[in-house]
C-alpha positions as CSV (number, residue, x, y, z in Angstrom):
1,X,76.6,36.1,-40.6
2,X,77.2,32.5,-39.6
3,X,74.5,30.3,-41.8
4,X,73.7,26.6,-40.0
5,X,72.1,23.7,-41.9
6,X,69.5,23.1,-39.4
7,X,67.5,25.7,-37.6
8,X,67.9,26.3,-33.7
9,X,64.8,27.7,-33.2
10,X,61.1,25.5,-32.5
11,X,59.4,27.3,-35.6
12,X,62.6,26.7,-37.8
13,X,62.7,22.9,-37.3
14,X,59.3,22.6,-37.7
15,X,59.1,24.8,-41.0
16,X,62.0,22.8,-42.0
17,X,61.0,19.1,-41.2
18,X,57.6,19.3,-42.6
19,X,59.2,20.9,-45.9
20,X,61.4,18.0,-46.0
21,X,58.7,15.7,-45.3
22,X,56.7,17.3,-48.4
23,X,59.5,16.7,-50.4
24,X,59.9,12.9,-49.6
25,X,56.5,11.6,-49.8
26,X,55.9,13.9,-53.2
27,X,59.3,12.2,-54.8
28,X,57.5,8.7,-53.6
29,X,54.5,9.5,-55.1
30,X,55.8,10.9,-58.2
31,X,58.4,8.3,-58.7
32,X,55.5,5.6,-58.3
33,X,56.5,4.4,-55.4
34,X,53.8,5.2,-53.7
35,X,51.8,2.0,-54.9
36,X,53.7,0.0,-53.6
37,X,54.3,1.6,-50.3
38,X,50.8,2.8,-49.9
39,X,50.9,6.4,-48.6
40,X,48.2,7.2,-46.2
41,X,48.0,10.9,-47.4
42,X,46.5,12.2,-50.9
43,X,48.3,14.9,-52.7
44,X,45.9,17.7,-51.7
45,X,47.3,17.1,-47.6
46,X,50.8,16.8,-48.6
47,X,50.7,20.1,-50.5
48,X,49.1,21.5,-47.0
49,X,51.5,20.3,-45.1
50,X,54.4,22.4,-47.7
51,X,52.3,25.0,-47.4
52,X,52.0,25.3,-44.0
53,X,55.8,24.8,-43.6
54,X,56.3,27.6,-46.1
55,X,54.7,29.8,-43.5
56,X,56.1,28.5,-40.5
57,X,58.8,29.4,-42.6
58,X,58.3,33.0,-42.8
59,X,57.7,33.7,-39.3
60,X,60.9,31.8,-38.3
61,X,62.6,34.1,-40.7
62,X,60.8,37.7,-40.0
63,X,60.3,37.3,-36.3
64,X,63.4,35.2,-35.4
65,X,65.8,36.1,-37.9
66,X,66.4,32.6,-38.5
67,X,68.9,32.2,-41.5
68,X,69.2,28.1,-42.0
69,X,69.8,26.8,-45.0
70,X,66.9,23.7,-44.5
71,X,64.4,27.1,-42.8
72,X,65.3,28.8,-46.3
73,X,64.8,25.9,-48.4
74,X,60.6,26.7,-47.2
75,X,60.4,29.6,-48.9
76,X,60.8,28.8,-52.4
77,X,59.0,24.9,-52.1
78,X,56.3,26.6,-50.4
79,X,56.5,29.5,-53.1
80,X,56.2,27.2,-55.8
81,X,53.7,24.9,-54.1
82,X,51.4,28.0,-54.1
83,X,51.6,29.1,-57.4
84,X,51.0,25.3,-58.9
85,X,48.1,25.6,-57.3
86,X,46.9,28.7,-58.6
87,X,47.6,27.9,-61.8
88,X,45.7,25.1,-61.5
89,X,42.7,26.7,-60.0
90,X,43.3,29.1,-62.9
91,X,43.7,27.1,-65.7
92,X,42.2,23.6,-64.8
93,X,42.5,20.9,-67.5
């Protein structure tokens, strides 16, 4: 099995790119950037956004057999995405 770094199917990219996109804007926020560069999106939309690439994810993997390493990388951000928000809703502080 030959593994790419970037998907070659529609549902691939797209599960790919809008992890990647979580990723970024979450580091700027958490890094404090985000002051000074005045992200339009609060945190609740950007953890959407991994979420939804989590499951764009999955079907990319299940229904296309997509095996990318960026399509991969979904699954556990969105995984852990998820479960940060249950445990929030869970335990709030």
């Amino acid at each position: 099995m030959k593994m790419h770094f970037w998907s070659k199917t529609t549902t691939g990219k797209w599960a790919a790119g809008l992890t990647l996109a979580f990723i970024v804007l979450m580091a700027i926020k958490m890094l404090g950037l985000g002051t000074a560069i005045r992200l339009p999106f609060p945190t609740p939309v950007l953890a959407l956004m991994g979420v939804i690439g989590f499951i764009m994810g999955l079907i990319a993997i299940i229904k296309y057999k997509d095996r990318a390493l960026l399509t991969l990388l979904s699954i556990p951000v969105g995984l852990v995405i998820i479960l940060w928000t249950l445990a929030e809703i869970a335990f709030p502080h």
